[in-house]
Every structure is written in structure tokens, then in C-alpha cells.
N, C-alpha and C positions, 0 to 999 in steps of 0.2 A: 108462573112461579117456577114451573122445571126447567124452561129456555135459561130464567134468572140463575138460577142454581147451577147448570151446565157454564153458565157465562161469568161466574163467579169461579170455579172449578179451574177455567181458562187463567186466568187473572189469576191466580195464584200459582201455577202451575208453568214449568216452563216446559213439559211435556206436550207435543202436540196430536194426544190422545184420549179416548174418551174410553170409560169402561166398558168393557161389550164389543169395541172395534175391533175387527182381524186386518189383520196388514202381514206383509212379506218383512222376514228377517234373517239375515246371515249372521250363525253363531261364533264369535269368535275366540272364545277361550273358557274356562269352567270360573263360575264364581265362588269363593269363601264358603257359599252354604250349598256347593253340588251345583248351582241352578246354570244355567248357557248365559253366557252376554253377549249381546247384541248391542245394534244401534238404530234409531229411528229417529230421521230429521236431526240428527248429533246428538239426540238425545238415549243412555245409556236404559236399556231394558233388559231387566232379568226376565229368565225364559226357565221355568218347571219342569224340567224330564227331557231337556234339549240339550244337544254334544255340541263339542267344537267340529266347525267344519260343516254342521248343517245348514239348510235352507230349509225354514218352514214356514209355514203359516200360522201368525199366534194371534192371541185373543186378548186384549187388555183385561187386568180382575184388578189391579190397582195402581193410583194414579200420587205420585207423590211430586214435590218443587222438584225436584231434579233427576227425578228416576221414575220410570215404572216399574209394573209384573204385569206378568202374562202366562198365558201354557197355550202347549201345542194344540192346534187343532190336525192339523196336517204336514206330514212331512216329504217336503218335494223333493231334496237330495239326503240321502239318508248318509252317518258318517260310519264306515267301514267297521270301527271298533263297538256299534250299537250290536249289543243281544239281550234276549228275552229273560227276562230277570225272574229266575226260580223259584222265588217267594210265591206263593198263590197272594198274600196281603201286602205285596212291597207297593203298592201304592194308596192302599191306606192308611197304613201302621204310622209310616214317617220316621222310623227308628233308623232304614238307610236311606243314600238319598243317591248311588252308585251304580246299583245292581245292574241295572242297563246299558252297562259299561263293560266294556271285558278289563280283566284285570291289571294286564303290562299296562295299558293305556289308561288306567286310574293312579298308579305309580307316579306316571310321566306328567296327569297334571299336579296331582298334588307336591311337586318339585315347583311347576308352575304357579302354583298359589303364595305357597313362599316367596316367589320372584315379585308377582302382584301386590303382595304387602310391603317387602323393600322399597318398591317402585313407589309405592305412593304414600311412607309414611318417614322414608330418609331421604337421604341426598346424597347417598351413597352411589359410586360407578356400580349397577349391579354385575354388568359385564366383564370388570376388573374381581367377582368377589368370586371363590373358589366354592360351589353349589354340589353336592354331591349328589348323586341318583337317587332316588326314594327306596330303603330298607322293606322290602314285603317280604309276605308270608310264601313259604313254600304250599302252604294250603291254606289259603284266605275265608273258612267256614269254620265253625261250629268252637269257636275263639274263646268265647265271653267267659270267665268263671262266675257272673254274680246275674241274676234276673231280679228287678223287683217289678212284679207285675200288680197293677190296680186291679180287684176283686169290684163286680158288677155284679147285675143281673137281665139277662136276655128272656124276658118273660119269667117264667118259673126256673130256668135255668141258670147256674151261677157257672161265670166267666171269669175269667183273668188277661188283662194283657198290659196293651197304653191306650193313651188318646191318641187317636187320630191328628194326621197333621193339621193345627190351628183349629182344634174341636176340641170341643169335648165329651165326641162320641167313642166309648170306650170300643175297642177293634180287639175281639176275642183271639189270643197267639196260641192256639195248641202244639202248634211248631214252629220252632225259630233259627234257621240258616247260620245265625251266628253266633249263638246257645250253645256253650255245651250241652250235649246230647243229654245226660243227668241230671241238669237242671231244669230241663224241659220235661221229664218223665217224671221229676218229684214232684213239679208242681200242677201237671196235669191230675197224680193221683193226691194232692192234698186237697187241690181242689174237689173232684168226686167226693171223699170224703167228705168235707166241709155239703155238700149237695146231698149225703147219705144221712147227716145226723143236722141236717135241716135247720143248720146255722145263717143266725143273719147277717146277712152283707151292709155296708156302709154305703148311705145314699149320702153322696156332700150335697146335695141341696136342701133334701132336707133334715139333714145333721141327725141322720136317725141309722140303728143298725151297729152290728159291730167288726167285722174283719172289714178290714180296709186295704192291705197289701199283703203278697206270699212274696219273704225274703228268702233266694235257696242261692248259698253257693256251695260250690265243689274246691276241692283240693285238687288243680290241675295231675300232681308229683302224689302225695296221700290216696286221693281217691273217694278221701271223707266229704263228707256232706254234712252241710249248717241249713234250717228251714226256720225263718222267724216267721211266724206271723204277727202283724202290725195289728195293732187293732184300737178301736175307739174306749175302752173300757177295761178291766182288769181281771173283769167277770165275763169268762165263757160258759155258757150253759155244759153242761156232761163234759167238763175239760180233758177229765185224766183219759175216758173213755176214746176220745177223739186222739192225745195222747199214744195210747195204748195200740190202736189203728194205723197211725204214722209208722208205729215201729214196727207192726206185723207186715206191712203190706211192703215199707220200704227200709229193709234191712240194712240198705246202704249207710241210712240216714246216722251218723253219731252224734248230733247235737239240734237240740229240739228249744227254741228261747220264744218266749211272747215278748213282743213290744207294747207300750201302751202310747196313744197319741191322741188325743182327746180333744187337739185345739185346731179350730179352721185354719187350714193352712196347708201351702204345697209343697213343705218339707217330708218328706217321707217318717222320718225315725222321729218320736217322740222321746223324751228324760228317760225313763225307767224302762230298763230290760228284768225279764222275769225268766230266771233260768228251769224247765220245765221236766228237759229227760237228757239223758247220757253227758256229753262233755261242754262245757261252755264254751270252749272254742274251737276249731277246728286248725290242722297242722298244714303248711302247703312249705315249699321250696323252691328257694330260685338260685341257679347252679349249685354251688355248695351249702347256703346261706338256709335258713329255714327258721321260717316264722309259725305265731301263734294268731290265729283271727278269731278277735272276739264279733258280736253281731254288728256293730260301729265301727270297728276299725276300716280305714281308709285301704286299698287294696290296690295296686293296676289290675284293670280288668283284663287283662291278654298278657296270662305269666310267659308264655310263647315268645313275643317279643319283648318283654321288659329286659330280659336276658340281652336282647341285642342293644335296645337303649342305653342300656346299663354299661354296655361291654365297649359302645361309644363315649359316653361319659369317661368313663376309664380311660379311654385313648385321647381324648380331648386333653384329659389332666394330666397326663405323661407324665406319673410319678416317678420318684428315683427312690423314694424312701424316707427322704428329708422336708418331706413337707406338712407345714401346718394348715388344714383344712377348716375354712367353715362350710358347714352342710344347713343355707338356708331354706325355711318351708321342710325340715326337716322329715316330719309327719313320725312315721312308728322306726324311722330312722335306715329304711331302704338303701339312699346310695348312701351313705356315711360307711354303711357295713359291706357293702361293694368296695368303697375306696381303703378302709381301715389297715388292709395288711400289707399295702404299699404305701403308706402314709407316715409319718412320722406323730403325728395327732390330728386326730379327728376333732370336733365342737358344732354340735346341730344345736336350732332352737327351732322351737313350736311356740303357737299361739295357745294352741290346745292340750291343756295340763295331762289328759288320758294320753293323747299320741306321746310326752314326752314319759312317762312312765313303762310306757308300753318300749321307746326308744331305749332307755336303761336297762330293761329286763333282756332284748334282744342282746345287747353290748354284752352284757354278761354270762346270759348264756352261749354267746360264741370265744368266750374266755378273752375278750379285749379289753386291754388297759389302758388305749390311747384315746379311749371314746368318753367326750365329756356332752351332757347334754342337757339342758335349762330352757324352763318356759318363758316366753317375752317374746320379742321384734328383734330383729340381725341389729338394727336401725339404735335399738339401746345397750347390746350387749359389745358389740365389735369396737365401738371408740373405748368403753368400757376396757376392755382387752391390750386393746392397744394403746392406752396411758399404762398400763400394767408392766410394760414392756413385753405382750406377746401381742404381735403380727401376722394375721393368713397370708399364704402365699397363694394360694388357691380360693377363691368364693365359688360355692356350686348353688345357683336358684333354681329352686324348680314350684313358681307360682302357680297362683289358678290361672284362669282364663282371662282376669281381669288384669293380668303384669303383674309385674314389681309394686311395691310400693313406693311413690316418689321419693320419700323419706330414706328408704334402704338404698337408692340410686345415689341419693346424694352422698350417703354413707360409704358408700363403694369407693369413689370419686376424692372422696379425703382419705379414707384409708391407704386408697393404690395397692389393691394384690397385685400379685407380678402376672395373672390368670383370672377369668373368670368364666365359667361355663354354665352356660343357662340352657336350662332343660322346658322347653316350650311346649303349651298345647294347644297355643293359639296364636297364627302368624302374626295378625297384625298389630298384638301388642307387644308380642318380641319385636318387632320394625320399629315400632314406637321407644322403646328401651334402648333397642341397641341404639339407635338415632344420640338419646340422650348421653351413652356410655363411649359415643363415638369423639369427644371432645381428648379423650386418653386414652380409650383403647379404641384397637384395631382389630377388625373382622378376620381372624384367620380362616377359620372354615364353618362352613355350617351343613348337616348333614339331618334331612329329613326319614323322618322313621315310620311307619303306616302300622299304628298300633289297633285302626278299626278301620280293618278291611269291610267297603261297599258301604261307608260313610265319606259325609266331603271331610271329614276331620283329618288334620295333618296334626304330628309331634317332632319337633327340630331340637338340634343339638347342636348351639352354638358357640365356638370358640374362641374368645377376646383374649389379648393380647395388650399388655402397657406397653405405650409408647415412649 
């Protein structure tokens, strides 16, 4: 029956590898998710914790039609840019997937990875397109403004961190390399608390218990501090008391909100926020621009370089003053009010009736007149627009991970702004997009930005051009 099952394995498989085998492999470039590629028998295999340029010895753990994985067992030529990754939990956690990297040479693939997606998702000369260096950080640590860590328990003792890579073993973070330092100390001491006044934790299996996550961000520019805790119910035992403890111990802290989230499910924030002590939202600023964060609101995690994303986006758009902008994927309306005072008008929309409220409130508190902005799709409001007789000259996208919407593509493509700039945080469905948008516009530049240093994640800044 196991020979059968091995020989079935085969047979579907164009892999000529069995789980458990070690074989020799030369790593040749970094892939999408951090991991090394290689090749065996011309068959394409990922490699777990391996660089470019190595030779090791790896172990198959899984066997797919046209690919495997593996990880190192041994490594016979080591790659010059390999060092010993500072995290004590960087190879549990799974939060980076870099460390092991030194830093110029995490730059230089992740320019490479953008190349990798062009390569195999256009038909584009990559060689002919103008690729700029990857944008890092002058200090590639202690970045993040926001932690939401999962609240466990390790025998009698209550924990916070994530799961583990492809587990579901929760990996305790009392400290985090790429945490700001503040959010790491808030939530070590609400934690203790939470462990002082002998609150119970949320077991998801058996849907028992109540704190389930510690929400803390910081105000990179402020200084303020936001701590939600998530929880399965509405009712904390001794609340105000626990309350009261937050504020004595962490005086930083000026907004205290409970979440309630009650339903199976790996969405973190539940419907109802319950605002508990000092300010409901917390103040932060990016160059001159300064927002209000409520517990929900959408944020960049690395205010550090959003300033340079931003300041790319800006240069992409080369305004003069005369121009009409749409700001798609708008959110709490970020670059809208980046681009607003060299623009001639602005017009974002959101899916999400809170981000578009929250977009009006920023517009007007920076005293802008040319900033209009509506809940819906780009996809129903731009033709909308433009039987109107107003026309963008500019389109700015800045989608999730999953692209464009086909619908907004096609939208583009009738409309024809004379510009479009797509702000990406995932190559291979900007390669997918621009491929479609490649019929009338043309690739002027694209310029990768490294907004999570000692992650494989890249963010690109793409600038199209009507032909």
C-alpha cells in the first residue's frame, strides 16, 4: 500500500523527489516569499533559510506537479552576505523571513524580485525598462508602529505573540527587532497585568475564555500610545480595576479601547469598539500632514518610509498645479493629501464608508478645498465623472495585495488619463496589471521601496505613461 502511494505520488508529480530525500542544490536567486531557488533534474525547488549563490544540501518536506520545498540541512558553500540573525525566535515566529541576510544585499534582491515578476507575468523587454535601486532604511529595526499580538497560555502563564510559521503553535515575542521599542514594553506590561488580576485567555479550539489579542500602536512624531484589547465578550471581570492599572503603570498610554469579537474567525477586530479611558484616537504625522487613528483605522506600518513612498508618488506625478487627480483605494485619504497642494483637485473613493468619513475630516482639517471624496468603486464613479465633462489627468492606485480590480483596469483604459501611478505591495500582481495597462500605457519607471525591512515583502512605485 505505501510502495502504491509513493508510486502514485510519482505519477502525478513531475518532481523527481520524494519527501525526506536530501540531494545537492545550487541556490540561484531569492524567491517572492524570502525562500532560495534552485533546480533539481529542471525541476524548480524552493529552499527555507537558503541565499543566492549557495550550495547545500536539502531535504524535501514537500512535493507539488511542478515544484517542490525543502530546507537546509547543510551548507557546503556558504554566501558571503549570510549573518547570524539577532532575533533569539527568528526561526520560529515566521513574522521575518531576511534576517540572515545582511542588509545592502536584501535591497539588491528585492529590486530582483520585481525583475522576477515582470519576467514571468509580461512581455515586457525587462532589460529595456528603467528599474531603480531599492529605497532602505537608514536603520532597518525597531520600524513597526502597530503589534497585534495573539494572547495564549504556556501552562499557568499567559503569553502574547503569533503563530508560528504554518502552525498553530503560538511563539511567545517579549521582544521584537522590528517593534517599536513602546509597543513592545506596553504590551509586555498589559500583558503581566492581564496575568496579575487572573483574566482569562481565549482558547480558539475550544471557543472558551476572553482576551484574545493586545492591539498597541504608538505615534511614531506624538509619542502617544493606543492599547485595544480584542476580546471574545463585552464583559471583563474587575474592568475599570484592570483599567485603572494600564494607566498607573503605563503613563505613556493616552487611549485605552476594548474590542469585542465573538465570532470563529481569523480576522482580528470584531464590529464594536468600546471606548474605555483617555482619547479615542491617537495623533501621529507624516511630513507636514497629521492624522487622527481611531482603533480601525488603516495605517502604513513604517511612518519612516511612507514619507519616501509618498515623496516617490509625488515625483511620479510631476505635478505643475493643473491637475485633476483621482486618488483610487483612497482609504483615510493619505496620498490624496500628499498630492492636494500641487494639484489642481483631488477626488479619492473607498469601498469603506468609515475610511471615506474619516478622508473628509483629514481634508478639512488641513483647510483643502480641492479634496472631494465618495464611497463606491473608481470603476462606477470615473465614467460617472467623465460624461460630466470632468476628466483625471492623473489616476493614483494603491490596491491590496490582490491588484486592481479587473473592472477599475478596464475603466482606466476608456477613460485614458494622460498618467497613472500605481503604488504596489505585491509584485506579481502589479506585473499582472501593468501587462493589462501595457496595450496604452507605457512603463516609464518603477521604483522599489523596502517599507519591511528583514521581510521578503517589496512596495514599488510604478509610472505609466499614455501612448
Amino acid at each position: 500500500m505505501k510502495q502504491q502511494k509513493q508510486q502514485q505520488k510519482q505519477v502525478q508529480s513531475n518532481v523527481q523527489l520524494e519527501v525526506g530525500q536530501t540531494f545537492p542544490i545550487t541556490i540561484k536567486r531569492l524567491g517572492i516569499n524570502g525562500e532560495g531557488v534552485g533546480y533539481f533534474k529542471k525541476s524548480v525547488v524552493f529552499v527555507k533559510g537558503a541565499l543566492p549563490g549557495e550550495e547545500v544540501v536539502a531535504e524535501a518536506t514537500n512535493i507539488q506537479r511542478n515544484f517542490a520545498e525543502a530546507k537546509v540541512k547543510k551548507i557546503r558553500k556558504k554566501s558571503p552576505h549570510r549573518i547570524a540573525p539577532p532575533c533569539p525566535v527568528y526561526e520560529l515566529c515566521g513574522g521575518c523571513q531576511l534576517q540572515h541576510m545582511d542588509y545592502r544585499a536584501q535591497l539588491d534582491h528585492k529590486r530582483d524580485i520585481l525583475i522576477q515578476a515582470l519576467e514571468r507575468h509580461t512581455k515586457l523587454n525587462v532589460n529595456k525598462l528603467k528599474i531603480e535601486k531599492t529605497i532602505g532604511m537608514e536603520d532597518p529595526w525597531y520600524y513597526r508602529n502597530k503589534s497585534q499580538f495573539q494572547v495564549g497560555k504556556d501552562k499557568e502563564k499567559i503569553i502574547a505573540g503569533l503563530y508560528g510559521e504554518s502552525s498553530h503553535r503560538l511563539i511567545n515575542i517579549s521582544e521584537c527587532l522590528i517593534q517599536h521599542r513602546d509597543t513592545t514594553e506596553v504590551t509586555n506590561t498589559v500583558k503581566q497585568i492581564l496575568q496579575d488580576f487572573n483574566v482569562s485567555v481565549y482558547n480558539e479550539r475550544k471557543r472558551k475564555g476572553i482576551v484574545r489579542t493586545i492591539m498597541t500602536r504608538v505615534g511614531f512624531q506624538s509619542g502617544e500610545i493606543q492599547v485595544v484589547l480584542i476580546t471574545s465578550q463585552a464583559d471583563i471581570p474587575r474592568k475599570t480595576l484592570i483599567v485603572e492599572e494600564i494607566k498607573k503603570r503605563l503613563p505613556k498610554v493616552k487611549s485605552i479601547l476594548q474590542n469585542i469579537n465573538g465570532q470563529k474567525t481569523s480576522l482580528i477586530f470584531g464590529e464594536e469598539t468600546i471606548h474605555l479611558s483617555g482619547e479615542e484616537v491617537i495623533q501621529e504625522t507624516l511630513g507636514d500632514i497629521s492624522f487622527e487613528l481611531s482603533a480601525r483605522a488603516f495605517f502604513q506600518l513604517n511612518p519612516v518610509q511612507t514619507v519616501k513612498l509618498y515623496d516617490e508618488v509625488k515625483k511620479a506625478a510631476a505635478l505643475t498645479g493643473e491637475e485633476k487627480i483621482v486618488d483610487a483605494y483612497c482609504g483615510v485619504g493619505t496620498i490624496g493629501l500628499w498630492l492636494a497642494r500641487d494639484a489642481k483637485e483631488v477626488r479619492g473613493m473607498d469601498v469603506i464608508p468609515e475610511s471615506i468619513e474619516d478622508a473628509k475630516k483629514n481634508a478639512k482639517r488641513h483647510g483643502y478645498t480641492n479634496m472631494t471624496y465618495v464611497a463606491g468603486k473608481a470603476e462606477k464613479w470615473m465614467p460617472k465623472w467623465v460624461k460630466e465633462g470632468w476628466k483625471p489627468d492623473v489616476v493614483v492606485v494603491d490596491p491590496p495585495r490582490t491588484g486592481c480590480d479587473d473592472k477599475l483596469l478596464q475603466t482606466i483604459l476608456q477613460v485614458k488619463p494622460k498618467k497613472v501611478v500605481y503604488v504596489s505591495c505585491n509584485p506579481s500582481t502589479l506585473a499582472k496589471d501593468i501587462q493589462f495597462l501595457s496595450k496604452d500605457y507605457k512603463v516609464e519607471n518603477l521604483q522599489p521601496v523596502d517599507m519591511f525591512p528583514h521581510t521578503a515583502h517589496v512596495e514599488s512605485v510604478a509610472e505609466l505613461i499614455l501612448k
